[in-house]
C-alpha positions as CSV (number, residue, x, y, z in Angstrom):
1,X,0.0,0.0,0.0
2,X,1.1,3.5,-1.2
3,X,2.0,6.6,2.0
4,X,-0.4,9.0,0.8
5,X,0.2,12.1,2.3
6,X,-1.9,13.3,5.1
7,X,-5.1,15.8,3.7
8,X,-4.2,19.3,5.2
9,X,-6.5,21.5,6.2
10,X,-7.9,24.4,4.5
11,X,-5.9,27.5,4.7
12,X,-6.6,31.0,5.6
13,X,-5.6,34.0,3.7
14,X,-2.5,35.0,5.8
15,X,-1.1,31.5,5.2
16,X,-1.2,32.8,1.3
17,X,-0.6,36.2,1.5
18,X,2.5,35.5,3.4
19,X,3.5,32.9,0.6
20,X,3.5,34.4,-2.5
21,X,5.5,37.3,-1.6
22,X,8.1,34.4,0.0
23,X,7.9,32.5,-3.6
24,X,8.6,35.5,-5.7
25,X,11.5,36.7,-3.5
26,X,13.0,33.4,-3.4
27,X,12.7,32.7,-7.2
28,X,14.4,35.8,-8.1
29,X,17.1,34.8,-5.6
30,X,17.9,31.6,-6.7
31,X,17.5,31.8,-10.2
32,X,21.2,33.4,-11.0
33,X,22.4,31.4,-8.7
34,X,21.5,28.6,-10.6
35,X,22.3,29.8,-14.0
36,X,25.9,30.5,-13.0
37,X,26.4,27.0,-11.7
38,X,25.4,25.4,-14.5
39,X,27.6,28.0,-16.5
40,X,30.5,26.7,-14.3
41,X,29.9,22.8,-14.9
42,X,29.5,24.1,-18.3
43,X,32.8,25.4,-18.2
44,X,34.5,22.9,-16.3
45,X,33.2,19.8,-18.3
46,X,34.8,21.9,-21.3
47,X,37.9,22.4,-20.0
48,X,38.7,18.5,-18.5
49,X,37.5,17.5,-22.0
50,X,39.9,20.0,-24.2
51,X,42.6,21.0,-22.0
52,X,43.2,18.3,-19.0
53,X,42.5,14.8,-21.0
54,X,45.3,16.0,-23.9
55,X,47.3,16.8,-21.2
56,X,47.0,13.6,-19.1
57,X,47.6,11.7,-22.2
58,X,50.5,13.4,-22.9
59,X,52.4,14.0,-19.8
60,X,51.7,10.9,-18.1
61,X,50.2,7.9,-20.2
62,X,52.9,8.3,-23.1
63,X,55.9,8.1,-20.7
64,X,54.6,5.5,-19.0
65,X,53.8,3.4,-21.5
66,X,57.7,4.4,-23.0
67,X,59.3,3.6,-19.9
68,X,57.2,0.2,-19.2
69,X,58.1,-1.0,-23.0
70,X,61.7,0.5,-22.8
71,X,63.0,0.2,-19.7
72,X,61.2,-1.9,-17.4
73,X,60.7,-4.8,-19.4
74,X,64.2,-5.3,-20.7
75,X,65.1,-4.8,-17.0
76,X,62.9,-6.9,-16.0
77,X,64.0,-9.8,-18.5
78,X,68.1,-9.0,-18.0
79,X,66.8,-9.5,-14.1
80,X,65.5,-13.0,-14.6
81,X,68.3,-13.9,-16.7
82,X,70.1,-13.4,-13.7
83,X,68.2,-15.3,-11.6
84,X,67.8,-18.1,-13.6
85,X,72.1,-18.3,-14.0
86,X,72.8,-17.6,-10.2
87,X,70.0,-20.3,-9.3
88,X,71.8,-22.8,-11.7
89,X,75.4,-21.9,-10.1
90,X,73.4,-22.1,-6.6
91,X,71.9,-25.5,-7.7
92,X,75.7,-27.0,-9.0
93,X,77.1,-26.0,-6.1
94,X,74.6,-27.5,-3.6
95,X,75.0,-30.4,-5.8
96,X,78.4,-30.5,-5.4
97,X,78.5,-29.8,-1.8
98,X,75.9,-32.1,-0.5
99,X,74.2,-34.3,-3.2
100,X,77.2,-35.9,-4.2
101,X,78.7,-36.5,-1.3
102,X,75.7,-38.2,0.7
103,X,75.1,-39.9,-2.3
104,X,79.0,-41.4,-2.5
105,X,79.0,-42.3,1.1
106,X,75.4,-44.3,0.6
107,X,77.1,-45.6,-2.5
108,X,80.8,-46.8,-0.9
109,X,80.3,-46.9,2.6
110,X,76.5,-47.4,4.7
111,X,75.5,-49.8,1.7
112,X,78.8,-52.2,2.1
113,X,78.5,-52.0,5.8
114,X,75.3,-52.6,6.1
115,X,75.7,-56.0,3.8
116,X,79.0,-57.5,4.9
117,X,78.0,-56.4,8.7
118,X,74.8,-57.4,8.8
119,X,73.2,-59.2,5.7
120,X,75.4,-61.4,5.1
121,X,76.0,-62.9,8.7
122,X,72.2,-63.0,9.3
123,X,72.1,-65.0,5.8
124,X,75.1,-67.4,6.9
125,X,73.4,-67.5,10.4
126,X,70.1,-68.5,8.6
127,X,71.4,-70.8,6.8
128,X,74.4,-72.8,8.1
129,X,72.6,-72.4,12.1
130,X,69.0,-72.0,12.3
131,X,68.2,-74.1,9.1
132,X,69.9,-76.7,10.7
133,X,68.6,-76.2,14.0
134,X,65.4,-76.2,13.1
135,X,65.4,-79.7,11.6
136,X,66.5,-81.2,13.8
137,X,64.1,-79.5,16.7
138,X,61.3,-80.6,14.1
139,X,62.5,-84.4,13.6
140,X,62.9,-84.7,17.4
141,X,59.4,-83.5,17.6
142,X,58.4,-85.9,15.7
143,X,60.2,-88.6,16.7
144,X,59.4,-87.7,20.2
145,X,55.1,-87.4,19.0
146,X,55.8,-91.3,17.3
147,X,57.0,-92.3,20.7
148,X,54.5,-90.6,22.2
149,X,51.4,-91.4,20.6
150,X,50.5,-94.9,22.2
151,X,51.1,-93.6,25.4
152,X,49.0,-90.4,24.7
153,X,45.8,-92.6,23.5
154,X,46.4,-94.7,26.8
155,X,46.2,-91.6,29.2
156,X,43.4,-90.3,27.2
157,X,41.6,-93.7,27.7
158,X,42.3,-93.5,31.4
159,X,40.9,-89.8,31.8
160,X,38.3,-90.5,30.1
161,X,37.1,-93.4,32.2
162,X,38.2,-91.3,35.2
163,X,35.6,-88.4,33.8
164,X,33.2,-91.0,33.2
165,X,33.8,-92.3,36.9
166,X,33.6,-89.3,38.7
167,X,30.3,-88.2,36.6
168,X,28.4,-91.1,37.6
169,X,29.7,-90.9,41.0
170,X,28.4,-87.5,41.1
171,X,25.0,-88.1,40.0
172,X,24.6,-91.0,42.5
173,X,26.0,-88.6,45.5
174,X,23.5,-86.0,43.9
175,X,20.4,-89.4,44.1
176,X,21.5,-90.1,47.9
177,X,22.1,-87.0,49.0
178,X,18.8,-86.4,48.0
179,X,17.3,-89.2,49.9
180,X,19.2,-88.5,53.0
181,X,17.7,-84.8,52.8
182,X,14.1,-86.4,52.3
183,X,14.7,-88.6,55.5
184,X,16.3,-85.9,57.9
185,X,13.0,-83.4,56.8
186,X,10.7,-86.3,57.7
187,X,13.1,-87.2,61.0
188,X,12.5,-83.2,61.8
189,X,9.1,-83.0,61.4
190,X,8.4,-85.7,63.4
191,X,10.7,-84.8,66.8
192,X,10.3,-81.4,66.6
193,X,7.6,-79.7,64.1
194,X,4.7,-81.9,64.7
195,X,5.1,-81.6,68.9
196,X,5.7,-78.0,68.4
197,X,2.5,-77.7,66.1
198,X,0.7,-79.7,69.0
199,X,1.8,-77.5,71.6
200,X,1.0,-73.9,69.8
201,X,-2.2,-75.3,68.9
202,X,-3.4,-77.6,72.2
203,X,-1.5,-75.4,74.8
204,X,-0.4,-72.0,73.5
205,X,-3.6,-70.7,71.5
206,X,-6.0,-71.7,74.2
207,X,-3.4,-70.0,77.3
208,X,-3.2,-67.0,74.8
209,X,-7.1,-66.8,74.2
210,X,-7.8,-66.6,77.7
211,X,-4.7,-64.3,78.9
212,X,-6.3,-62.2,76.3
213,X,-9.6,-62.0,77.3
214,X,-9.5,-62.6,81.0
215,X,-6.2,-60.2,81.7
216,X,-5.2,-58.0,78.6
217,X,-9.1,-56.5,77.7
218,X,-10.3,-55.8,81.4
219,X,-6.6,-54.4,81.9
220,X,-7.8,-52.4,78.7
221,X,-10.7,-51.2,80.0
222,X,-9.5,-50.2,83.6
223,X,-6.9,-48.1,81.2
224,X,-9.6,-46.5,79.3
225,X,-11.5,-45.6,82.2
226,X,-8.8,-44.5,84.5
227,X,-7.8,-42.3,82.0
228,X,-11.0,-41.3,81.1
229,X,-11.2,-39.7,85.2
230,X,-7.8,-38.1,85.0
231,X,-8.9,-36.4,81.9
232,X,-12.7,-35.7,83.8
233,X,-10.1,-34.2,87.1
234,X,-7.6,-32.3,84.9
235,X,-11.0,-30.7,82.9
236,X,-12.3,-29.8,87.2
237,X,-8.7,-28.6,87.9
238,X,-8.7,-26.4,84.7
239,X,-12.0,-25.1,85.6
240,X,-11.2,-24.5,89.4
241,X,-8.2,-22.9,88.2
242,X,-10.2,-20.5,85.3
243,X,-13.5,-19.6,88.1
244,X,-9.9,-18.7,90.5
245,X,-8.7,-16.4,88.1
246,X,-11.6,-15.0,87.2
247,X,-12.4,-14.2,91.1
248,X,-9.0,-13.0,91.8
249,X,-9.5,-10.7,88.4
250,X,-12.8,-9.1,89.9
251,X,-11.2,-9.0,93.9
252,X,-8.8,-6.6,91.9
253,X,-10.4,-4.8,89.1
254,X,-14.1,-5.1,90.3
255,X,-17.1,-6.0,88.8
256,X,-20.2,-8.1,89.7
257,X,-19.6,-10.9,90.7
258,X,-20.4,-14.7,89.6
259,X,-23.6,-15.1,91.4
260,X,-25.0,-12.0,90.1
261,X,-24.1,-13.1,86.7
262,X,-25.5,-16.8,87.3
263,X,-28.9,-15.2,88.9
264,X,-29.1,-12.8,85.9
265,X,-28.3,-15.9,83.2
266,X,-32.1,-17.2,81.4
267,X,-34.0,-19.4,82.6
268,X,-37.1,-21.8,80.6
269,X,-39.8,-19.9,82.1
270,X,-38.2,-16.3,82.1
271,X,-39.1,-13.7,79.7
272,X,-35.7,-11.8,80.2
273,X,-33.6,-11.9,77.4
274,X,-29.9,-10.1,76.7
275,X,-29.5,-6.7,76.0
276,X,-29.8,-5.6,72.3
277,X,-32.1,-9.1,71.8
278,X,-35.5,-9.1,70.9
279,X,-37.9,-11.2,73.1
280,X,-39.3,-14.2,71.6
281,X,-43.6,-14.6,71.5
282,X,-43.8,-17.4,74.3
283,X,-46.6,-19.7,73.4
284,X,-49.0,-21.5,75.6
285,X,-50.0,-25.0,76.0
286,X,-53.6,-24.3,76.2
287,X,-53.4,-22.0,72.8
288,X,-51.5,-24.8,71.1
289,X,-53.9,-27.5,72.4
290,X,-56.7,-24.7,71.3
């Protein structure tokens, strides 16, 4: 949605009095104004375009493009030339310095060491020692596992009727230790769980029934009630003790005293009722038998 401007109000005639006058002045003001600085951008456009371009081309693209083509690139060129030869006389002499060296003593010395010191005594060692050694460690093992066979499948025989022996062994131990268990719970229910079942229920429950009923629900009941008169006596005490107060609070303050306000409480037959109360219609027995 578009801002439209805000409708303004209707204006007076001041408002356009004031503003023509305002217009005029301000138009005749800024009209030269104007016109001489477009005259000057005028002028100025002009002069970049016919004076300062030719020049700039002239003083300064013209040499520089002279000196980049005529000096600077030959210098340039007779600069890398240089490079490149010092880089070659810097590359044959770090050849000469260190390649060939390291490469001689890998050449005549660390690769001849390293063969008649090491290679070929661990190849003579391999072959005129451990070869050797090594057949003959297998044929003993062999000879020894020939010789050893019969006796092997004889001990294997033996543990295995061994394992066989101890298995059914076990599983028999497991069948009579499972009797014996059955016996000694039937042997221990008969000396001692059956008599004490007997006892609990032919002695114990009927001594129990009787301790409770003749001694622990009248001892119950004499609890009840004595407590029952000590809370009775404590409720007398308390209200001995509050009348006391309330006496020794009139003996010092004054006013009337507790008979005067027993006498003056209502009785079922009087008509007299507290202050600020309004006195009930008392009905009789004759009207309401009427």
């Amino acid at each position: 949605m578009e801002n439209r401007p805000a409708p303004q109000g209707p204006e007076g005639c001041l408002t356009v009095a004031i503003r023509v006058p305002v217009r005029i002045v301000v138009l005749v003001l800024v009209v030269p104004v104007r016109m001489a600085w477009d005259l000057l951008a005028a002028g100025a456009k002009t002069v970049r375009r016919v004076v300062l371009a030719p020049l700039w081309h002239a003083l300064i693209v013209i040499p520089s493009r002279w000196l980049y083509a005529w000096v600077l690139t030959p210098l340039g060129r007779a600069t890398a030339w240089l490079g490149r030869a010092v880089g070659a006389g810097i590359w044959w002499l770090a050849q000469v310095l260190l390649v060939w060296p390291c490469v001689a003593l890998w050449r005549w010395v660390v690769v001849p060491l390293w063969t008649y010191a090491l290679v070929v005594p661990a190849v003579w060692l391999y072959a005129w020692v451990l070869t050797p050694v090594g057949r003959a460690v297998a044929w003993l093992a062999q000879g020894v596992g020939t010789l050893l066979a019969p006796l092997g499948r004889a001990v294997a025989v033996v543990v295995r009727e061994i394992r066989d022996a101890i298995g059914h062994a076990w599983r028999a131990a497991g069948f009579v230790s499972r009797a014996v268990g059955r016996g000694l719970t039937w042997l221990g229910w008969n000396l001692v769980g059956r008599p004490v079942r007997w006892a609990y229920v032919v002695l114990l429950t009927p001594v129990g029934h009787w301790v409770r009923d003749a001694v622990l629900r009248p001892a119950k009941k004499a609890a009840l009630a004595a407590g029952r008169t000590a809370r009775q006596a404590l409720a007398s005490a308390r209200e001995t003790v509050r009348a006391a107060r309330r006496d020794a609070w009139r003996a010092l303050i004054g006013g009337p005293s507790r008979e005067q306000g027993e006498h003056g409480a209502r009785t079922l037959g009087s008509t007299t009722t507290a202050s600020g109360a309004v006195p009930a219609p008392e009905i009789s027995l004759s009207k309401t038998e009427g």
